[in-house]
N, C-alpha and C positions, 0 to 999 in steps of 0.2 A: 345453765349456770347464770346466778343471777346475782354477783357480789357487785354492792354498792356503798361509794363511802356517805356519809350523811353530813351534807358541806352545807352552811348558809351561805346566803352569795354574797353578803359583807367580805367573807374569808376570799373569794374569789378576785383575782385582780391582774391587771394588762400585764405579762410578762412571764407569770408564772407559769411552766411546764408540769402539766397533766398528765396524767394517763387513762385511756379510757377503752373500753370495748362499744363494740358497736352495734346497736340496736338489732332485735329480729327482722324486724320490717325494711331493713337496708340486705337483708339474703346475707349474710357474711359464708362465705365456702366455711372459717375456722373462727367461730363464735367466741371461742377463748384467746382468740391473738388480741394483744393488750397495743394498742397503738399510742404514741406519744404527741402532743401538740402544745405551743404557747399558746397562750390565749392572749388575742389581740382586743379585743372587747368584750364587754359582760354585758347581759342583757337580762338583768334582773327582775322584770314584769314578768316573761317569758321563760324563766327555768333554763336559760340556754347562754352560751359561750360563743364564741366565733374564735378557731383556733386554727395556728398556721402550722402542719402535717408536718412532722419534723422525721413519723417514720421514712426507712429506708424506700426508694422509689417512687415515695409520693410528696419529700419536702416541696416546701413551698405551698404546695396545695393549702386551701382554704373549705375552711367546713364549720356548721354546726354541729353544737354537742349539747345536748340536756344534762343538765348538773346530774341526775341519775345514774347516767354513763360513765360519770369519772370515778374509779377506783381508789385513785391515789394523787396526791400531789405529789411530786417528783424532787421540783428545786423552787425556791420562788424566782428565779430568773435562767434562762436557758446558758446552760455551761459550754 
């Protein structure tokens, strides 16, 4: 399963709540669980996001995410 949404990273910005799946090469047990996170920085050299885990269980966490991973933009700021 390999849906991705087609974002430039202008459109990308500190606040907004993503949603994204998570790469092969991270082993996911359920390749289609769609995980939620704001993004606290953009790193637009790099195709990638720095976003704070807003799913169940793992808020707070912090992680990278390649613009490829995001499915959807959610809300432009976390509700």
């Amino acid at each position: 399963m390999n849906i991705t949404l087609n974002l430039i990273c202008s459109e990308l910005k500190p606040g907004m709540v993503v949603v994204y799946l998570l790469r092969a090469n991270q082993l996911p047990k359920h390749p289609e669980k769609e995980w939620r996170g704001k993004i606290k920085k953009v790193y637009p050299s790099i195709d990638e996001v720095e976003v704070e885990v807003l799913s169940e269980g793992y808020k707070g966490d912090e992680e990278r995410v390649h613009f490829e991973q995001i499915v959807r933009v959610e809300s432009e700021e976390e509700q």
